[in-house]
MMTF fields as JSON, N, C-alpha, C and O atoms, coordinates in Angstrom:
{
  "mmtfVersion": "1.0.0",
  "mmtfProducer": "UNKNOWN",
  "numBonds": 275,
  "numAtoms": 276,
  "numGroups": 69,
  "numChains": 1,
  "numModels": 1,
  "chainsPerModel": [1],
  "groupsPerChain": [69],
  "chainIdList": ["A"],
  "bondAtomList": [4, 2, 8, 6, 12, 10, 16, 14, 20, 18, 24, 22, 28, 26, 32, 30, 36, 34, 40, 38, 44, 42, 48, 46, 52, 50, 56, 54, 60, 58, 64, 62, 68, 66, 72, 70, 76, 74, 80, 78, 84, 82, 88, 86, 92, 90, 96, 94, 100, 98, 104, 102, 108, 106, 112, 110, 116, 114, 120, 118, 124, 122, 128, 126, 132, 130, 136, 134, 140, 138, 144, 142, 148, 146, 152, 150, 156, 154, 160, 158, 164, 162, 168, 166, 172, 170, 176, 174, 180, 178, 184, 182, 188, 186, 192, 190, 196, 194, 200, 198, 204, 202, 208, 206, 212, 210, 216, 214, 220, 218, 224, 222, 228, 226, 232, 230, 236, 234, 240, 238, 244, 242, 248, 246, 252, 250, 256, 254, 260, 258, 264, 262, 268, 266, 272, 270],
  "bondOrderList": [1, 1, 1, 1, 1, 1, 1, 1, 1, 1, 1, 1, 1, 1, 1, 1, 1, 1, 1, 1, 1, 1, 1, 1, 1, 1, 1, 1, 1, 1, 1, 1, 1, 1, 1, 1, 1, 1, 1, 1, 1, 1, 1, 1, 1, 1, 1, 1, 1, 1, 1, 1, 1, 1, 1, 1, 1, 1, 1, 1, 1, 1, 1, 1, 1, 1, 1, 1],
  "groupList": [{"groupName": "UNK", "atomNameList": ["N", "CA", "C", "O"], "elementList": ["N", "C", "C", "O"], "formalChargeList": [0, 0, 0, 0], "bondAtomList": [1, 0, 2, 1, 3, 2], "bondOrderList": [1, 1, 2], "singleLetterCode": "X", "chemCompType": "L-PEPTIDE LINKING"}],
  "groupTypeList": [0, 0, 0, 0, 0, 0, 0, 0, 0, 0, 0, 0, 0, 0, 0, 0, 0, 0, 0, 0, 0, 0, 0, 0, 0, 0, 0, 0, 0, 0, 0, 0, 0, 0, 0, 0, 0, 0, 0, 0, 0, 0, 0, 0, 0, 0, 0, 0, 0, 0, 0, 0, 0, 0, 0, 0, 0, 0, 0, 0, 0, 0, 0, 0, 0, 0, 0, 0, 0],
  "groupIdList": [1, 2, 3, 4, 5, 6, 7, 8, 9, 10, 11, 12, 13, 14, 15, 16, 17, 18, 19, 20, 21, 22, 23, 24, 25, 26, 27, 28, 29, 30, 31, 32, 33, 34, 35, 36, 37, 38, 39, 40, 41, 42, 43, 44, 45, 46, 47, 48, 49, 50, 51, 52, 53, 54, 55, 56, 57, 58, 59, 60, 61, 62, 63, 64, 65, 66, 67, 68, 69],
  "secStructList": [7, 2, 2, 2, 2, 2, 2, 2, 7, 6, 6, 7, 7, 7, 7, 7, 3, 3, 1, 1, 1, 1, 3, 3, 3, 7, 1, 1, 1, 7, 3, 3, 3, 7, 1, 3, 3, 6, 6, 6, 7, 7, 7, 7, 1, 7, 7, 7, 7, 7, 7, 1, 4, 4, 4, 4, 4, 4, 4, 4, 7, 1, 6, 6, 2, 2, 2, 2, 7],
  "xCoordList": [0.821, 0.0, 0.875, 0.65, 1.876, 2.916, 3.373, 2.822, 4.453, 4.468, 3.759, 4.472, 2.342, 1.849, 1.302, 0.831, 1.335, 1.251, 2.664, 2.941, 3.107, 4.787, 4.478, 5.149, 3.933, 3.654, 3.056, 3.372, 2.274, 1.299, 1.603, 0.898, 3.179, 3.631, 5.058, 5.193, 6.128, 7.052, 8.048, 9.038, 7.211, 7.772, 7.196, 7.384, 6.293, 5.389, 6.428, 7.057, 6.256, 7.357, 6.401, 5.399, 6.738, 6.253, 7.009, 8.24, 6.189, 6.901, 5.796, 4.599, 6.486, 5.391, 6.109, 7.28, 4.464, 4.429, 4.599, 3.454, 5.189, 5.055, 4.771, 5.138, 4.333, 4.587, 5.723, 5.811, 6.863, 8.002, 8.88, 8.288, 10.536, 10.611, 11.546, 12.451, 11.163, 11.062, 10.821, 10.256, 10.974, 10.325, 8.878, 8.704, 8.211, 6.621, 6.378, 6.85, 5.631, 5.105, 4.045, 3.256, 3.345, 2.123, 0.908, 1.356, 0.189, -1.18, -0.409, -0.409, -0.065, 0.653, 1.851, 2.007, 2.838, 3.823, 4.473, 4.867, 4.722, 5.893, 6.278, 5.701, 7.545, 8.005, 8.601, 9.282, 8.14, 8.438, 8.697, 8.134, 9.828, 10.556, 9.625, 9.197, 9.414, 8.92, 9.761, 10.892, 9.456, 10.834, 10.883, 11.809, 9.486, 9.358, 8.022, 7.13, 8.619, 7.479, 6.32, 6.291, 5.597, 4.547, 4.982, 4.154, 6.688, 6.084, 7.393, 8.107, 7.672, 8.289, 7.706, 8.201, 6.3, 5.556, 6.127, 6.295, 6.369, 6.766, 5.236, 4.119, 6.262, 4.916, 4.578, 5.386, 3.287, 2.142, 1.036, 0.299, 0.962, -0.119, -1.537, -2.691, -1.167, -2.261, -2.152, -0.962, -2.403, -2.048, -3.094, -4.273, -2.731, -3.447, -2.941, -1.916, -4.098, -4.442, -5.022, -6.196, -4.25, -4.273, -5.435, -5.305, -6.327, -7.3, -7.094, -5.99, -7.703, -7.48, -7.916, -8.19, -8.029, -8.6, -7.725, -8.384, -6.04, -5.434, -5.367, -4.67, -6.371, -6.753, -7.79, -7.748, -8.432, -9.47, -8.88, -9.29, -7.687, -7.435, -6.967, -6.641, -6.77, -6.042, -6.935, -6.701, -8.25, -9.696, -9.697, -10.778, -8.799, -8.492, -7.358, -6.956, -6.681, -4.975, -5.338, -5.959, -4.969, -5.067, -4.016, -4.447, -2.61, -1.779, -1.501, -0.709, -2.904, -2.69, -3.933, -3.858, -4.812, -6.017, -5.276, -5.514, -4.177, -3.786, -2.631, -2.297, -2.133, -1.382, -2.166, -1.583, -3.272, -4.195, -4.84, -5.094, -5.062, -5.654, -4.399, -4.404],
  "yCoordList": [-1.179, 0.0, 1.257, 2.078, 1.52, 2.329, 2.64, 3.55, 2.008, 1.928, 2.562, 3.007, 2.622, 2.585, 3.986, 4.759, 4.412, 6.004, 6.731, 7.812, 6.084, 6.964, 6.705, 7.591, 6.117, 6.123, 7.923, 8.806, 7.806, 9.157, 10.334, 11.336, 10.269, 11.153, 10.865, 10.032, 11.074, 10.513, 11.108, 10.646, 12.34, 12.891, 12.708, 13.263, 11.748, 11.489, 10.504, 9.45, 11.205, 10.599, 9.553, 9.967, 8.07, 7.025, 6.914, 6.891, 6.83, 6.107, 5.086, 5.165, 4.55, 4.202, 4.6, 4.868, 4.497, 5.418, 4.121, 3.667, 3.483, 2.691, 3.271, 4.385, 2.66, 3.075, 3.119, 3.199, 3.073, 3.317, 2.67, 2.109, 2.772, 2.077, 0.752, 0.543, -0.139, -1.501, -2.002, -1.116, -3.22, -3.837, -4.616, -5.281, -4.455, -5.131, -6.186, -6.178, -7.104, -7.923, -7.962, -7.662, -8.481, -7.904, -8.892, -9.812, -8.995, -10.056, -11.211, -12.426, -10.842, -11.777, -12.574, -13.789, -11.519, -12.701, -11.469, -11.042, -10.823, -9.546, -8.653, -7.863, -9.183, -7.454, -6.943, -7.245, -5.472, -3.881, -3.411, -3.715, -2.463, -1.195, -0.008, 0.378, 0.432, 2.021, 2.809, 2.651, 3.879, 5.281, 6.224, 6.958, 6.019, 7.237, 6.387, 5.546, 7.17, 6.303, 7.816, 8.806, 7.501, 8.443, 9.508, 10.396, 9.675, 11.007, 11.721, 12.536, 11.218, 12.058, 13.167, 14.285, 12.631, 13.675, 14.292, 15.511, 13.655, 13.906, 15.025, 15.449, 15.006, 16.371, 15.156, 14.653, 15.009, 14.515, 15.476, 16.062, 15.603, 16.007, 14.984, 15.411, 13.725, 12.782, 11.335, 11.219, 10.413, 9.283, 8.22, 8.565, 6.769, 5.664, 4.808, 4.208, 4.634, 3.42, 2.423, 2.569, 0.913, 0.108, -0.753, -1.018, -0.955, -2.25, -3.791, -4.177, -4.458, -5.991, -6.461, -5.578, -7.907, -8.793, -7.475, -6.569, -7.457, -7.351, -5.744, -5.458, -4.825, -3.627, -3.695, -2.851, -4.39, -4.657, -3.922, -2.861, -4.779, -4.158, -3.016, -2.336, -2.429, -1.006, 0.056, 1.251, -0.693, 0.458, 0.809, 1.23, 0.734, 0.842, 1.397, 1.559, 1.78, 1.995, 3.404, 4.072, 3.833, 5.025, 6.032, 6.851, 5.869, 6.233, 6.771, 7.572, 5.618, 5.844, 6.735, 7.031, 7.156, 7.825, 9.469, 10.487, 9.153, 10.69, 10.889, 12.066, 10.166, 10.518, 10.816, 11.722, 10.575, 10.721, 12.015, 12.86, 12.193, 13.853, 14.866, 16.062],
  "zCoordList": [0.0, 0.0, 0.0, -0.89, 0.915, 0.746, -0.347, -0.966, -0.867, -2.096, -3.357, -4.256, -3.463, -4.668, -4.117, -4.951, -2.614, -2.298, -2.694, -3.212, -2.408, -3.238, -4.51, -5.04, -5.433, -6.651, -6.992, -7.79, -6.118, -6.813, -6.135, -6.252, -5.029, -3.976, -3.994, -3.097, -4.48, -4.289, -2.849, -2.281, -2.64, -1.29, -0.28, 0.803, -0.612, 1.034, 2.328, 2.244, 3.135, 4.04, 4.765, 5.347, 4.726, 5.766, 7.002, 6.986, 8.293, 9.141, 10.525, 10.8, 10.873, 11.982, 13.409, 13.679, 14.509, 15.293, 16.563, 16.543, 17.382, 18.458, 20.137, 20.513, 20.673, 22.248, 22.782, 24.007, 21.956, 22.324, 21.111, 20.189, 21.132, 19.628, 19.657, 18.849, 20.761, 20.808, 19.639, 18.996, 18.82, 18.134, 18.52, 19.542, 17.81, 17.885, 16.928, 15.791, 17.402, 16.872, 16.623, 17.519, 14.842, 14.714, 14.982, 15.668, 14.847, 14.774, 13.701, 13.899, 13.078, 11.614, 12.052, 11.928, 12.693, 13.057, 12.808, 13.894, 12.039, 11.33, 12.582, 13.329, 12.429, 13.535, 12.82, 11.84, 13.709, 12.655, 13.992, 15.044, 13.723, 14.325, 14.106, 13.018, 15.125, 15.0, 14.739, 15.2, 13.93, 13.611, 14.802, 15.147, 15.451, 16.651, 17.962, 18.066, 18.509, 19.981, 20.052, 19.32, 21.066, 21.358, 22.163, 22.367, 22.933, 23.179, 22.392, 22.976, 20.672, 20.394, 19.716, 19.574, 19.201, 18.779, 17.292, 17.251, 16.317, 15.018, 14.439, 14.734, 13.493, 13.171, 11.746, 10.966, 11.824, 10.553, 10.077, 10.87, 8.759, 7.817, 8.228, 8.272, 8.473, 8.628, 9.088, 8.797, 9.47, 9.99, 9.944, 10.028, 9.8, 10.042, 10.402, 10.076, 11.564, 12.453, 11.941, 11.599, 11.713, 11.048, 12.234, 13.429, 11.457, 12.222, 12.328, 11.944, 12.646, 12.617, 14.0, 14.813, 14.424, 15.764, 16.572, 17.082, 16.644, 17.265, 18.104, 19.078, 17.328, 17.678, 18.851, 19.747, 18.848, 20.46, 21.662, 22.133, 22.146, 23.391, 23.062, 24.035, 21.81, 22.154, 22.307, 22.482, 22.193, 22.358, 23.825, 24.236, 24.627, 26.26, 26.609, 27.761, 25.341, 25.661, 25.917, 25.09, 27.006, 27.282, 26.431, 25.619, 26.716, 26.085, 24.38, 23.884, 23.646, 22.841, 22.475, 21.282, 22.947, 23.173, 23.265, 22.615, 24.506, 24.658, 23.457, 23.315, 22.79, 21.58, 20.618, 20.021, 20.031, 18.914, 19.37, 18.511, 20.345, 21.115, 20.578, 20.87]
}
């Protein structure tokens, strides 16, 4: 999906956002490095929050409630 947004943006900067920049493991199995944790506060035009089973408990994450604020 990335990718084919740099297709039609070639300056769009990707990164992902972690609760810190540990490596994570996803619902899938894939671990990914975050570029920045939550309280570095990068500056974004816009952002997405990827869904799936594995988003449930984060409907409680406080932390990440006060980062999206």
């Amino acid at each position: 999906m990335f990718s084919v947004a740099r297709r039609f943006d070639p300056e769009l900067h990707i990164f992902l956002i972690g609760k810190t920049l540990r490596p994570t493991q996803t619902q899938a199995g894939f671990t990914v490095l975050p570029n920045y944790g939550f309280s570095d506060h990068p500056s974004m035009d816009a952002f997405l929050i990827p869904g799936g089973f594995g988003t449930r408990q984060e409907l409680h994450n406080g932390n990440l409630h006060h980062f999206i604020h």
